[in-house]
PDB file of N, CA, C and O in Angstrom:
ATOM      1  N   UNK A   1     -99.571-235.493  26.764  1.00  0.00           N
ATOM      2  CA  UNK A   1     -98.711-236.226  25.845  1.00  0.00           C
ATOM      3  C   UNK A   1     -99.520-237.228  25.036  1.00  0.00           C
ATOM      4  O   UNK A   1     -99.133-237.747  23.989  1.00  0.00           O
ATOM      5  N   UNK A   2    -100.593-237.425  25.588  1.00  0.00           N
ATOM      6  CA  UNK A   2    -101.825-238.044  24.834  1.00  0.00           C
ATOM      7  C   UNK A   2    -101.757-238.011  23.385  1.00  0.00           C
ATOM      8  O   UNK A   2    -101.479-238.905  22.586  1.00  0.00           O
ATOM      9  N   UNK A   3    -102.133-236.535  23.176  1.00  0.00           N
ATOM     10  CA  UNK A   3    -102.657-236.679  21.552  1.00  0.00           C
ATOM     11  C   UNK A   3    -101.454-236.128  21.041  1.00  0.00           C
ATOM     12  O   UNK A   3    -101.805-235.701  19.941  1.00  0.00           O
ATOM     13  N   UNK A   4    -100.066-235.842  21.195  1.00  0.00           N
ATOM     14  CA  UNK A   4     -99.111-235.052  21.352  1.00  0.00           C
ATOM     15  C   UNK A   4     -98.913-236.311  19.700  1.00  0.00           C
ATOM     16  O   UNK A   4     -98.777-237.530  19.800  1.00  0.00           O
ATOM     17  N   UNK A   5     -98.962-235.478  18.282  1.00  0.00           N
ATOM     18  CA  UNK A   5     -98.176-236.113  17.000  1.00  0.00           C
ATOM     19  C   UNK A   5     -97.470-235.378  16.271  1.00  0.00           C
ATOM     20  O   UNK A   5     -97.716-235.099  15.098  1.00  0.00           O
ATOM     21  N   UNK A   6     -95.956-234.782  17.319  1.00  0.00           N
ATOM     22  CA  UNK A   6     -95.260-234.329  16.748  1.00  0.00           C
ATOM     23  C   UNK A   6     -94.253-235.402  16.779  1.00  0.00           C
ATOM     24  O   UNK A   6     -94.279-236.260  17.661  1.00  0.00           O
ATOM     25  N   UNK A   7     -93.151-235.379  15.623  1.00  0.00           N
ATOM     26  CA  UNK A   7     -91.657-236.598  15.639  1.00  0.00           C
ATOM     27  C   UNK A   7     -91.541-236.777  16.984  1.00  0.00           C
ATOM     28  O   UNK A   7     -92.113-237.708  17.551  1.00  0.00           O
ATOM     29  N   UNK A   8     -90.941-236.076  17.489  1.00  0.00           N
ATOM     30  CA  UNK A   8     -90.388-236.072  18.767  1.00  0.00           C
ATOM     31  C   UNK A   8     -91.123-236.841  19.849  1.00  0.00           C
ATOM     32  O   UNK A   8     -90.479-237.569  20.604  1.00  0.00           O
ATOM     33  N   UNK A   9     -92.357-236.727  19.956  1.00  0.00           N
ATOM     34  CA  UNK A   9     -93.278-237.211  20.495  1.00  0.00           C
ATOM     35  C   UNK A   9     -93.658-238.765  20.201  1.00  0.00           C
ATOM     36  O   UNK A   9     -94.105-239.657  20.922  1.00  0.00           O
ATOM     37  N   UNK A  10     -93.351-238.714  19.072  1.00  0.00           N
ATOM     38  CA  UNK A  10     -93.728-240.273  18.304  1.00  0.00           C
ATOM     39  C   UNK A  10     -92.591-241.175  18.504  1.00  0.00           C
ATOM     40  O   UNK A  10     -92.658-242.264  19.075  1.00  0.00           O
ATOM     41  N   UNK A  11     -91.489-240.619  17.969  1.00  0.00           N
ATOM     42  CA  UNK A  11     -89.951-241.310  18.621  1.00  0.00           C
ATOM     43  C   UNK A  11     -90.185-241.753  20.003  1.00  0.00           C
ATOM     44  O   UNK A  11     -90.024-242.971  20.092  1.00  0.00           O
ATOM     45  N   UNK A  12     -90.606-241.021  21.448  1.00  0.00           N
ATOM     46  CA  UNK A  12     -90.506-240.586  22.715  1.00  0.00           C
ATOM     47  C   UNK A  12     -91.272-241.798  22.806  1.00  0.00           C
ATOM     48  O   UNK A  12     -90.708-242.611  23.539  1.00  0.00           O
ATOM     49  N   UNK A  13     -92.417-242.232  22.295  1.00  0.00           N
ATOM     50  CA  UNK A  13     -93.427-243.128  22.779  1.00  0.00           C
ATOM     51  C   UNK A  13     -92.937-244.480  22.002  1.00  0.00           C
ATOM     52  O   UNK A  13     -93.508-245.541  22.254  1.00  0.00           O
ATOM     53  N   UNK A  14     -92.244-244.444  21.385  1.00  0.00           N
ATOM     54  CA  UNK A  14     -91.843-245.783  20.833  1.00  0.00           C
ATOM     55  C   UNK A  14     -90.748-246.208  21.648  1.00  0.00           C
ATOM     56  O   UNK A  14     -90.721-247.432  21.771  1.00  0.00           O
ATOM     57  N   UNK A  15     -89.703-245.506  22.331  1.00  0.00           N
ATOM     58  CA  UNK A  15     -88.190-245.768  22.765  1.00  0.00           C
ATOM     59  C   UNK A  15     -89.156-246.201  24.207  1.00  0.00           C
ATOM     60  O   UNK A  15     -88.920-247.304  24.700  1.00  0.00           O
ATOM     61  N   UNK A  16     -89.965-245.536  24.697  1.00  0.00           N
ATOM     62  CA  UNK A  16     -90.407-245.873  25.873  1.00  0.00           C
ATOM     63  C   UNK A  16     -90.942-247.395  25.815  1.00  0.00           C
ATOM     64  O   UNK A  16     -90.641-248.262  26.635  1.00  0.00           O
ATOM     65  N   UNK A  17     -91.704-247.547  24.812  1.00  0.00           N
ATOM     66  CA  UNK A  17     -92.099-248.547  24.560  1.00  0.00           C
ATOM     67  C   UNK A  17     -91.144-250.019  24.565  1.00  0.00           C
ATOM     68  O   UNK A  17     -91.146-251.053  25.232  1.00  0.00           O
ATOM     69  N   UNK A  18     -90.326-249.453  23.394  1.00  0.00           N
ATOM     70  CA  UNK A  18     -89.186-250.174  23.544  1.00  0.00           C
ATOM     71  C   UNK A  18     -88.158-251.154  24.886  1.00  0.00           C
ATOM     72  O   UNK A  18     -87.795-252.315  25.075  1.00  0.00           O
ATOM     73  N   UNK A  19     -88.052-250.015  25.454  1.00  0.00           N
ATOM     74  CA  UNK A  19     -87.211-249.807  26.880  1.00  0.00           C
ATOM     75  C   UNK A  19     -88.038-250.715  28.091  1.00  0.00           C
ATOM     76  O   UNK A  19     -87.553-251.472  28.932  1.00  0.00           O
ATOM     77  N   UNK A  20     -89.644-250.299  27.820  1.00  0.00           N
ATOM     78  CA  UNK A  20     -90.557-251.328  28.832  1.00  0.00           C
ATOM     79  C   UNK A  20     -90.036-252.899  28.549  1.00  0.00           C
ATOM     80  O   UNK A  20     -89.540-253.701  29.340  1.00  0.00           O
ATOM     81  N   UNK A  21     -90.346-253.037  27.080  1.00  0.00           N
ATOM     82  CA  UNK A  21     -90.575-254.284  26.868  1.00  0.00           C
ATOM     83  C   UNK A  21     -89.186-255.167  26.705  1.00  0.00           C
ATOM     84  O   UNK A  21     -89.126-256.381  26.507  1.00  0.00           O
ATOM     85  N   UNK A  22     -88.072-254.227  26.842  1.00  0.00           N
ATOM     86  CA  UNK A  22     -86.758-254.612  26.538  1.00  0.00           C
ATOM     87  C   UNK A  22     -86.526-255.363  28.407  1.00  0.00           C
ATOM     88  O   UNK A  22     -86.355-256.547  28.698  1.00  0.00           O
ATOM     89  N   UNK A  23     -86.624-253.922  29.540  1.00  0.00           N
ATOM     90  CA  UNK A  23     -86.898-254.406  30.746  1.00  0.00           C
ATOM     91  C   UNK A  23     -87.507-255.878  31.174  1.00  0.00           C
ATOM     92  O   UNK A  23     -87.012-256.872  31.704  1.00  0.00           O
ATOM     93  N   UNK A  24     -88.934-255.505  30.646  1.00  0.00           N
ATOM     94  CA  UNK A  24     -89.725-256.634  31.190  1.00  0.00           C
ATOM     95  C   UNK A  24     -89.343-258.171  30.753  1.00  0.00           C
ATOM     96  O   UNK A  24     -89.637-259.178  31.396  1.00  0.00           O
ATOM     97  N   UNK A  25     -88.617-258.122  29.507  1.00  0.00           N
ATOM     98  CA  UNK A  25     -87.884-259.737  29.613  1.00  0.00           C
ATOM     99  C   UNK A  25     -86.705-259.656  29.888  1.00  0.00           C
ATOM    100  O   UNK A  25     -85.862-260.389  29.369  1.00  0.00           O
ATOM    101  N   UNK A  26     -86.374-258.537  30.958  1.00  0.00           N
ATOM    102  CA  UNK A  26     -84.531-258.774  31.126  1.00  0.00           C
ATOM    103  C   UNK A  26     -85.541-259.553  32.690  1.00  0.00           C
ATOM    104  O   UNK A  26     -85.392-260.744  32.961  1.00  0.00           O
ATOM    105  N   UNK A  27     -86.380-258.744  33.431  1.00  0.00           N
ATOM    106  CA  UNK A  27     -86.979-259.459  34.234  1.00  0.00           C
ATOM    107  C   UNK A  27     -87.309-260.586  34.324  1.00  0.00           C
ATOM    108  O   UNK A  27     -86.859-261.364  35.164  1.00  0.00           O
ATOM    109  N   UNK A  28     -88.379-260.931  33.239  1.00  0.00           N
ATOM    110  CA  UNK A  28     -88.795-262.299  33.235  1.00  0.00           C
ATOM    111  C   UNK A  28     -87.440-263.348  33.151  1.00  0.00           C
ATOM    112  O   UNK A  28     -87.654-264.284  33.921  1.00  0.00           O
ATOM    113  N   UNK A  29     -86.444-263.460  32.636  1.00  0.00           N
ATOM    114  CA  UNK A  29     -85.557-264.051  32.356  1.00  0.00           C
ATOM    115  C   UNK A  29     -84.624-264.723  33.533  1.00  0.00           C
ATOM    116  O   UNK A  29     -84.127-265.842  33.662  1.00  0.00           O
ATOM    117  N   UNK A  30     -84.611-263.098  34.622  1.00  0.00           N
ATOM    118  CA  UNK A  30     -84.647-263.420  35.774  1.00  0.00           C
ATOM    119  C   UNK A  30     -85.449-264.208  36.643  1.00  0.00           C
ATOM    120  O   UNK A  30     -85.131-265.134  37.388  1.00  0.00           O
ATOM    121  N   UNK A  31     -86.279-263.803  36.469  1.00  0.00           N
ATOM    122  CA  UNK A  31     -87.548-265.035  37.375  1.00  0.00           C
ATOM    123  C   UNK A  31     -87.500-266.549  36.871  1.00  0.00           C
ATOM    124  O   UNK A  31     -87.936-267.403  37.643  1.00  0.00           O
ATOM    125  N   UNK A  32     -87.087-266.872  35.843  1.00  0.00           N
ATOM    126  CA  UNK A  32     -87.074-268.023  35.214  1.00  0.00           C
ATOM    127  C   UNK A  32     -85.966-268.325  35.661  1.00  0.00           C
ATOM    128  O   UNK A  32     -85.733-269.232  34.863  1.00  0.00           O
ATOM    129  N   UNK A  33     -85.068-268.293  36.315  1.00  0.00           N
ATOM    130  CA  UNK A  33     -83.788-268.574  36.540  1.00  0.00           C
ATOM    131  C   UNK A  33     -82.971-268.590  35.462  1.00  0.00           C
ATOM    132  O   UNK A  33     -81.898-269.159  35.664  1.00  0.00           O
ATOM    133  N   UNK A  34     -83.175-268.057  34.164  1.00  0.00           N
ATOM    134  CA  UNK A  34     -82.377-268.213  33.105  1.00  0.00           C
ATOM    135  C   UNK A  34     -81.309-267.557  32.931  1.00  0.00           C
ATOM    136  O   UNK A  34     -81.157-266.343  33.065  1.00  0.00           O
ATOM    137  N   UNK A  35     -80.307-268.581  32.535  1.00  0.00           N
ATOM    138  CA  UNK A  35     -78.952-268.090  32.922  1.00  0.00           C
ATOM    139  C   UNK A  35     -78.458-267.408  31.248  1.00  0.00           C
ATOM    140  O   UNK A  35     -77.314-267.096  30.920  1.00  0.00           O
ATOM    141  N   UNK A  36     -79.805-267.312  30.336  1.00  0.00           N
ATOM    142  CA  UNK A  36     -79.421-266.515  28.848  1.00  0.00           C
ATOM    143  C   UNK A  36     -79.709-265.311  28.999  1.00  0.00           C
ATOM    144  O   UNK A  36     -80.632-265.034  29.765  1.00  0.00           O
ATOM    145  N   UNK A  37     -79.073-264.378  28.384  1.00  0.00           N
ATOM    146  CA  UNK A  37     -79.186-262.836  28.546  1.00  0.00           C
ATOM    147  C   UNK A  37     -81.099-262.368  27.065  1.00  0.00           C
ATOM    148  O   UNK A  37     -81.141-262.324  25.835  1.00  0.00           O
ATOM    149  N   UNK A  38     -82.035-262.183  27.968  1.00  0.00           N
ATOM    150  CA  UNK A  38     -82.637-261.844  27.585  1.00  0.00           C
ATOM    151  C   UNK A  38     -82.726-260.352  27.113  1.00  0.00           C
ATOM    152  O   UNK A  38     -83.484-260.161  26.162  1.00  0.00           O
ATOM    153  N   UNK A  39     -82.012-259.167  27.675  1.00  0.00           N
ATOM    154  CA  UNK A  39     -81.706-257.931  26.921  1.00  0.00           C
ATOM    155  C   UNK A  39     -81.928-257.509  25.542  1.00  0.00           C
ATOM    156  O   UNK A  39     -80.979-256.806  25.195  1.00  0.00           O
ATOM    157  N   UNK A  40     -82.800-257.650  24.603  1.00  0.00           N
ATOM    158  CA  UNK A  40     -83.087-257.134  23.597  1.00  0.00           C
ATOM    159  C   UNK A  40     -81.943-256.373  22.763  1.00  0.00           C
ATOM    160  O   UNK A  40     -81.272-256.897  21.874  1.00  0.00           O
ATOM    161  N   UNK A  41     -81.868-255.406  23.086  1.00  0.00           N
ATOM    162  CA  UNK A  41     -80.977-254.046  22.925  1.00  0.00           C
ATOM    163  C   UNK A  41     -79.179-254.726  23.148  1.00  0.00           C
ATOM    164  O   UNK A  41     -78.253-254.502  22.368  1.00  0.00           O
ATOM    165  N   UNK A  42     -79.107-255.522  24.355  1.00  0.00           N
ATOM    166  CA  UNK A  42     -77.853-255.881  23.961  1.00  0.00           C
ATOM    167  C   UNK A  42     -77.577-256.872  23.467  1.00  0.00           C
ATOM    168  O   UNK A  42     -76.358-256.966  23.323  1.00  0.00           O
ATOM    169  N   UNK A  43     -78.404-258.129  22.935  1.00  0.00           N
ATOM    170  CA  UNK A  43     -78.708-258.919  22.090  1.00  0.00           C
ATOM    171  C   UNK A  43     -78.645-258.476  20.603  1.00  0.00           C
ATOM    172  O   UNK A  43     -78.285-259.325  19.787  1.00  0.00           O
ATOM    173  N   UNK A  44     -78.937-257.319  20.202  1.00  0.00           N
ATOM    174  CA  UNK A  44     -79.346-256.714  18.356  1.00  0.00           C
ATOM    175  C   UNK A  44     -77.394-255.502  18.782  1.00  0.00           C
ATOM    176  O   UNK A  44     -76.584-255.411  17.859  1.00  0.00           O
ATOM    177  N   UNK A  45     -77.141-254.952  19.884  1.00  0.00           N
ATOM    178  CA  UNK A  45     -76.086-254.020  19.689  1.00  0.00           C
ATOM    179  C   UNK A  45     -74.566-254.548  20.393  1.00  0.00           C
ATOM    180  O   UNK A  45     -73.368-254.298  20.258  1.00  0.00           O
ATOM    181  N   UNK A  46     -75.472-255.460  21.244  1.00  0.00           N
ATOM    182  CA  UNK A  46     -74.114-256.137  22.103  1.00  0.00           C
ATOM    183  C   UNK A  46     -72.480-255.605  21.492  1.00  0.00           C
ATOM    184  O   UNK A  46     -71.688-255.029  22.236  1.00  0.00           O
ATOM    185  N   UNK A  47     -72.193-255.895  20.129  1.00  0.00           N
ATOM    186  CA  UNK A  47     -71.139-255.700  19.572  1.00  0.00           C
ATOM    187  C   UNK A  47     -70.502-254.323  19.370  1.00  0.00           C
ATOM    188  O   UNK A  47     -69.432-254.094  18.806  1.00  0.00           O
ATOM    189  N   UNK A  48     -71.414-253.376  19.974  1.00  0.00           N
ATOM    190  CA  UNK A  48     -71.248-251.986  19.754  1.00  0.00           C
ATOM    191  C   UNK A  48     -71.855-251.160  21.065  1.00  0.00           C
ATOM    192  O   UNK A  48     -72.954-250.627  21.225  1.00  0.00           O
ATOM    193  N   UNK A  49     -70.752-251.264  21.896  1.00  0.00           N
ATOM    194  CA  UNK A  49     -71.416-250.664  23.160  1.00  0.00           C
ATOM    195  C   UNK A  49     -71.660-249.533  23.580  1.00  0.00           C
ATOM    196  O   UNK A  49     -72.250-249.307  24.637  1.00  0.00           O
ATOM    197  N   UNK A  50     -71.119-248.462  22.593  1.00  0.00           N
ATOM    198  CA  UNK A  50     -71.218-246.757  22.374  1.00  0.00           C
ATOM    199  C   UNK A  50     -73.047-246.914  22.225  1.00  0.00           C
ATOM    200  O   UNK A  50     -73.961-246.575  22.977  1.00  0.00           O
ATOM    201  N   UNK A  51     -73.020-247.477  21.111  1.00  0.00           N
ATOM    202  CA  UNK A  51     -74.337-247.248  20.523  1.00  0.00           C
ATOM    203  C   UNK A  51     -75.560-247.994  21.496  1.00  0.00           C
ATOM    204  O   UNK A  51     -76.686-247.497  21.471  1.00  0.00           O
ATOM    205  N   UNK A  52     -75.328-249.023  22.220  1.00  0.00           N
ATOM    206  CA  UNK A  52     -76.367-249.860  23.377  1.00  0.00           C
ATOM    207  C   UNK A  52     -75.840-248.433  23.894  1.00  0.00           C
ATOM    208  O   UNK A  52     -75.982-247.705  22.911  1.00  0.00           O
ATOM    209  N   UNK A  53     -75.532-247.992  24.495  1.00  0.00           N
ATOM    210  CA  UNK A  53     -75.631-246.715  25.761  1.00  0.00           C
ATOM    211  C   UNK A  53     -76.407-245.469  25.472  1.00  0.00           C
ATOM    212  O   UNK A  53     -76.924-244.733  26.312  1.00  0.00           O
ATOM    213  N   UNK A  54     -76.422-245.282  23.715  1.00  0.00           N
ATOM    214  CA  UNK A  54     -76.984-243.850  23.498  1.00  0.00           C
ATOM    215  C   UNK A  54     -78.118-244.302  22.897  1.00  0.00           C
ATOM    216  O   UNK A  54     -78.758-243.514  22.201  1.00  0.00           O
ATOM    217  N   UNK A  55     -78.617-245.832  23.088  1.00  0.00           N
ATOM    218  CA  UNK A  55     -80.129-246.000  22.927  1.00  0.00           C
ATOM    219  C   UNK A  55     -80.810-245.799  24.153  1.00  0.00           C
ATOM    220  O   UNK A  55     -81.911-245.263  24.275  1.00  0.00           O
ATOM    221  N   UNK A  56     -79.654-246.542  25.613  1.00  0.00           N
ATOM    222  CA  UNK A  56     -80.172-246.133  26.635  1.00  0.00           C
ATOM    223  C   UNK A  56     -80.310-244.986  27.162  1.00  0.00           C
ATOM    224  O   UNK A  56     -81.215-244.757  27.965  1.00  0.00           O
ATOM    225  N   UNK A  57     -79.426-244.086  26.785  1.00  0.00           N
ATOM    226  CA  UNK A  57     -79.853-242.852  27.110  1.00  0.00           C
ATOM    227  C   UNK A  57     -80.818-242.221  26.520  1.00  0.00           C
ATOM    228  O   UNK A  57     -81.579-241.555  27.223  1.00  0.00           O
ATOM    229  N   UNK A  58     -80.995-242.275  25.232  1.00  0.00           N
ATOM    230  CA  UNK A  58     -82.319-241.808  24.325  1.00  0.00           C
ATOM    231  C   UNK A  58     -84.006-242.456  25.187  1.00  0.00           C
ATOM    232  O   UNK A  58     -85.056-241.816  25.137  1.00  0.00           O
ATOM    233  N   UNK A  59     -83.868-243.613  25.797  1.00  0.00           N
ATOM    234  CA  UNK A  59     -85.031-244.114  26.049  1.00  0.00           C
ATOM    235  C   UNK A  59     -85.197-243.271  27.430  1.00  0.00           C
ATOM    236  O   UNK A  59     -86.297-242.984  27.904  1.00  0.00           O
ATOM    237  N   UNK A  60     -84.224-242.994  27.881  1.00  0.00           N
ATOM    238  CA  UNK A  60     -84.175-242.572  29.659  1.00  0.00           C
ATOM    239  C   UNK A  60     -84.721-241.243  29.320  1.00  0.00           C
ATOM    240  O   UNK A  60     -85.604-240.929  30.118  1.00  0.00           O
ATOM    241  N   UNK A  61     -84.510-240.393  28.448  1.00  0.00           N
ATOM    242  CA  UNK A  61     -84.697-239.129  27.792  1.00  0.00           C
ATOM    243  C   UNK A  61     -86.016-239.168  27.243  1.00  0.00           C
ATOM    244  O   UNK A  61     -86.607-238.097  27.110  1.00  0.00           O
ATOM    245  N   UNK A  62     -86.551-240.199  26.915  1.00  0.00           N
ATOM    246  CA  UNK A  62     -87.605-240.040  26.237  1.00  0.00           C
ATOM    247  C   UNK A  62     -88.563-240.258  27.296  1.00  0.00           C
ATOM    248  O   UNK A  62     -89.581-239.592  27.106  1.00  0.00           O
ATOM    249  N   UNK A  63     -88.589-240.890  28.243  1.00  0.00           N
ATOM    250  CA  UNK A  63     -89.050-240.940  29.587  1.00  0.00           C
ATOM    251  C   UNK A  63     -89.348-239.721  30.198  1.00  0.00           C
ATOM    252  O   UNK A  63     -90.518-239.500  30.508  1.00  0.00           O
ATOM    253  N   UNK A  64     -88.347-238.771  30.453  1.00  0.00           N
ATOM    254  CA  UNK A  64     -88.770-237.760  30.871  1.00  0.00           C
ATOM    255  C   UNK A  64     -89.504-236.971  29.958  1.00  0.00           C
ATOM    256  O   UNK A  64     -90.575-236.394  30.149  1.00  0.00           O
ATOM    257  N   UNK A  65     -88.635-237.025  28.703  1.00  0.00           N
ATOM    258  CA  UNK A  65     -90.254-236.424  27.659  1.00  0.00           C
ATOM    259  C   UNK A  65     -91.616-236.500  28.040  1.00  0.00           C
ATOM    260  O   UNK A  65     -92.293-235.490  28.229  1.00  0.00           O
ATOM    261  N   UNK A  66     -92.137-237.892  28.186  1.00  0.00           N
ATOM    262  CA  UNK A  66     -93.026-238.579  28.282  1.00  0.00           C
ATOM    263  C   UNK A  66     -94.082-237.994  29.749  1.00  0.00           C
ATOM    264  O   UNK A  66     -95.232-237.581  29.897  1.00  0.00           O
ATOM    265  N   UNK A  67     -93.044-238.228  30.509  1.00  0.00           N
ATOM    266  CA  UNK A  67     -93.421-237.342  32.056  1.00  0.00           C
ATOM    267  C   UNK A  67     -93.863-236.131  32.060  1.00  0.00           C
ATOM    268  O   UNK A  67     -95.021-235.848  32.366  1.00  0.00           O
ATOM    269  N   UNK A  68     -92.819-235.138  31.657  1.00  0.00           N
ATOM    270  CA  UNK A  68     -93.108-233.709  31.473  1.00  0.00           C
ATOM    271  C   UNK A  68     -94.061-233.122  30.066  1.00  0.00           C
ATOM    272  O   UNK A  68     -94.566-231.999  30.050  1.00  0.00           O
ATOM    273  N   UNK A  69     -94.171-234.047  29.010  1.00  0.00           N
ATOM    274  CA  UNK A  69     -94.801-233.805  27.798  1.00  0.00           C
ATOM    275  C   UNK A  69     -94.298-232.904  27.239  1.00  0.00           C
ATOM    276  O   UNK A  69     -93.818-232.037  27.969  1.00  0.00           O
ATOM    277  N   UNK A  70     -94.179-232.701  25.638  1.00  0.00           N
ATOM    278  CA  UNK A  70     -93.464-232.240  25.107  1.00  0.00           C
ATOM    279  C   UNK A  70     -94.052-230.554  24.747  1.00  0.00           C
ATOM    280  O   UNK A  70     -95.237-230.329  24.502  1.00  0.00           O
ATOM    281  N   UNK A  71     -93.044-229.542  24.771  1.00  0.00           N
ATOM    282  CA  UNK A  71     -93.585-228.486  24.793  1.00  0.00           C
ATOM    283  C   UNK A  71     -92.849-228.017  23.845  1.00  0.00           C
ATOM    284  O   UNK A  71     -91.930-227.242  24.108  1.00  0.00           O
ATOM    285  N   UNK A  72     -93.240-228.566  22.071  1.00  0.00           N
ATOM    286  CA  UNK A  72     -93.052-227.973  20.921  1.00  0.00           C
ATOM    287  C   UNK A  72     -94.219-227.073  20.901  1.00  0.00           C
ATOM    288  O   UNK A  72     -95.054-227.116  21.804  1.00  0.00           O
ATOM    289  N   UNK A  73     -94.313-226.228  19.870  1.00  0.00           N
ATOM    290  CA  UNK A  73     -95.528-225.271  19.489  1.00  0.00           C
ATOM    291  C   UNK A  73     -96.519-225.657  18.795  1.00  0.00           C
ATOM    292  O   UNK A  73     -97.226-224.775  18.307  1.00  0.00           O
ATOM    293  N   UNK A  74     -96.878-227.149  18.536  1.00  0.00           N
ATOM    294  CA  UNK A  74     -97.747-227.893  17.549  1.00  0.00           C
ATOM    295  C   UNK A  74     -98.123-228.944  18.687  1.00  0.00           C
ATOM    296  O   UNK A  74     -99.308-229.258  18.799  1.00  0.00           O
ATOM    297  N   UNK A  75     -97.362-229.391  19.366  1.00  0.00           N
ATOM    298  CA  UNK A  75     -98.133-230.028  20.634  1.00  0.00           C
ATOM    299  C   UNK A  75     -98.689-229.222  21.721  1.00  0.00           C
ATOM    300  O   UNK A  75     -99.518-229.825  22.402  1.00  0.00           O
ATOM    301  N   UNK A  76     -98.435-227.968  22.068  1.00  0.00           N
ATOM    302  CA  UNK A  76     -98.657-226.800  23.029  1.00  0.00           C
ATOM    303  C   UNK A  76    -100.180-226.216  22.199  1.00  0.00           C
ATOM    304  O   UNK A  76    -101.041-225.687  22.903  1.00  0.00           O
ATOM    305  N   UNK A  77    -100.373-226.342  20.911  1.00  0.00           N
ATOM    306  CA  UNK A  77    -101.542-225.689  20.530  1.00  0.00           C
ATOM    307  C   UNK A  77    -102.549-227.030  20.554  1.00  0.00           C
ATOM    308  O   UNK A  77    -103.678-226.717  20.932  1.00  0.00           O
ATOM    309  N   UNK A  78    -102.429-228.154  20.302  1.00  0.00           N
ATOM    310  CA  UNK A  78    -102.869-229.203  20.206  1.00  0.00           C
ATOM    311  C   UNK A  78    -103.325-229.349  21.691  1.00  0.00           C
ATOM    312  O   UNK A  78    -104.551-229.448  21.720  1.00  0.00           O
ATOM    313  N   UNK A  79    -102.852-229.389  22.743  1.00  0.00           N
ATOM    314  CA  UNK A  79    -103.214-229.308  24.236  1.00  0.00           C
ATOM    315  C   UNK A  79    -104.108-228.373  24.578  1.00  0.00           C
ATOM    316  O   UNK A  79    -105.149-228.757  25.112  1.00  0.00           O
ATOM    317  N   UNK A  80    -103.932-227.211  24.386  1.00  0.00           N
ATOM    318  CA  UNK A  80    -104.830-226.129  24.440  1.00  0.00           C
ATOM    319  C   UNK A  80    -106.184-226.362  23.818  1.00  0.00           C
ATOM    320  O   UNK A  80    -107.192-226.363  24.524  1.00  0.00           O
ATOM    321  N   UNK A  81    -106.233-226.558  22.523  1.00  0.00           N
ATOM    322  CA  UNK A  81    -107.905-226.907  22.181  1.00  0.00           C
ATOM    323  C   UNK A  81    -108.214-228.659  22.547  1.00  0.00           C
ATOM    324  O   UNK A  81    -109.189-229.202  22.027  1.00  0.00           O
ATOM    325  N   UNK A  82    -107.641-229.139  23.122  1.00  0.00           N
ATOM    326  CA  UNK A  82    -108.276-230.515  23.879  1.00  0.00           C
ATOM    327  C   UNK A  82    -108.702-230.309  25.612  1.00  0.00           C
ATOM    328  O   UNK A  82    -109.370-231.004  26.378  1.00  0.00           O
ATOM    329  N   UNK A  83    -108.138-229.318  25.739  1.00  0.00           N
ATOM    330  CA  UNK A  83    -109.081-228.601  27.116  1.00  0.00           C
ATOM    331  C   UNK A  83    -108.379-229.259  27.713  1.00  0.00           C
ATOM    332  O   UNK A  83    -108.563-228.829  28.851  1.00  0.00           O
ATOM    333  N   UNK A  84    -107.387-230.336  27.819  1.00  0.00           N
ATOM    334  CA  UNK A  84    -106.588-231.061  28.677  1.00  0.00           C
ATOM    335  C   UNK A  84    -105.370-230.381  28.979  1.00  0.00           C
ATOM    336  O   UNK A  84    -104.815-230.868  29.964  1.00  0.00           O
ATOM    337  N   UNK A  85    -104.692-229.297  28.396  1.00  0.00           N
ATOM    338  CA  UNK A  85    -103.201-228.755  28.315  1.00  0.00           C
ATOM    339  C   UNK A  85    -103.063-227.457  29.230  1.00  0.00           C
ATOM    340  O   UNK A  85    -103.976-227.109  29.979  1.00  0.00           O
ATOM    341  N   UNK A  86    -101.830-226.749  29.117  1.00  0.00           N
ATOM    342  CA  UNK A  86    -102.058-225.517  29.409  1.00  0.00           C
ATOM    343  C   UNK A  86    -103.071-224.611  28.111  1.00  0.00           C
ATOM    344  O   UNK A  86    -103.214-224.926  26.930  1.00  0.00           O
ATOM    345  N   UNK A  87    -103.650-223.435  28.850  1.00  0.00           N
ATOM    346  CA  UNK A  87    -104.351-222.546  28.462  1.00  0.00           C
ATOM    347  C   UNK A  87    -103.321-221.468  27.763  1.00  0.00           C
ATOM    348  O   UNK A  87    -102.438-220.976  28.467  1.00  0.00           O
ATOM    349  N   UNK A  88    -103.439-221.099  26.358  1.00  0.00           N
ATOM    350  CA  UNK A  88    -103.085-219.934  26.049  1.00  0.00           C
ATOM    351  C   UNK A  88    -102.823-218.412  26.772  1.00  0.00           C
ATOM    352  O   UNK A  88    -103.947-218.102  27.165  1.00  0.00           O
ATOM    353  N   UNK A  89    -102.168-217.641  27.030  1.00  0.00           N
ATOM    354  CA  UNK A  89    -101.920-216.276  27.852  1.00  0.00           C
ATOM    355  C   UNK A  89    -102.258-215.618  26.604  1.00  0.00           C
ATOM    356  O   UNK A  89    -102.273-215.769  25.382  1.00  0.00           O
ATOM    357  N   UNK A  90    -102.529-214.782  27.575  1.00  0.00           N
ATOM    358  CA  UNK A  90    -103.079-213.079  26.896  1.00  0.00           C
ATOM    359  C   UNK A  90    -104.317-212.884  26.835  1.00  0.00           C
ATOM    360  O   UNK A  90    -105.238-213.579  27.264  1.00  0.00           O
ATOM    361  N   UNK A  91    -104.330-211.675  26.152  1.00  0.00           N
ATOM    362  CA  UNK A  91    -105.729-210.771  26.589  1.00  0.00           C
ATOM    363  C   UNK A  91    -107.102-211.461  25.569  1.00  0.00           C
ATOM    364  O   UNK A  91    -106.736-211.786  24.440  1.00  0.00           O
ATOM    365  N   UNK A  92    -108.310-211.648  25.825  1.00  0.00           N
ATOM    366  CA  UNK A  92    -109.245-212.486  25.196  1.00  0.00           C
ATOM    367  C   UNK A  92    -110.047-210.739  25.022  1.00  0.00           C
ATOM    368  O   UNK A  92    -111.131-210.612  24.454  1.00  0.00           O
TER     369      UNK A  92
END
């Protein structure tokens, strides 16, 4: 998923991104004893709670993207000549 620059892939690594850093000050916020909602995401959507849920689901999704790596046909050939991916089938 490294060199993986397809959309999908690029979206996948930003929502993840997102989602860390959205986490990590719902955490910190906690540790501080702070009794303000540090949540990012429900801070900017709070008012629209359909849409906070299908960001969270998009980031949870993009997670497993991220895990399993994406197996479009432009990231699958891209893996293959970085010697890091699966290997092409068939007869050489």
């Amino acid at each position: 998923m490294k060199n993986c620059k397809c959309g999908p892939s690029i979206i996948a690594k930003i929502l993840v991104i997102i989602g860390g850093i959205n986490w990590g000050l719902v955490g910190a916020g906690m540790l501080m004893g702070s009794m303000n909602n540090w949540n990012v995401v429900n801070i900017l959507l709070g008012g629209m709670p359909m849409i906070e849920a299908i960001v969270y689901v998009l980031v949870g999704v993009s997670a497993v993207v991220m895990i399993f790596g994406c197996r479009c046909k432009k990231c699958m050939e891209n893996c293959a000549t970085c010697g890091m991916g699966p290997k092409p089938t068939g007869n050489m």
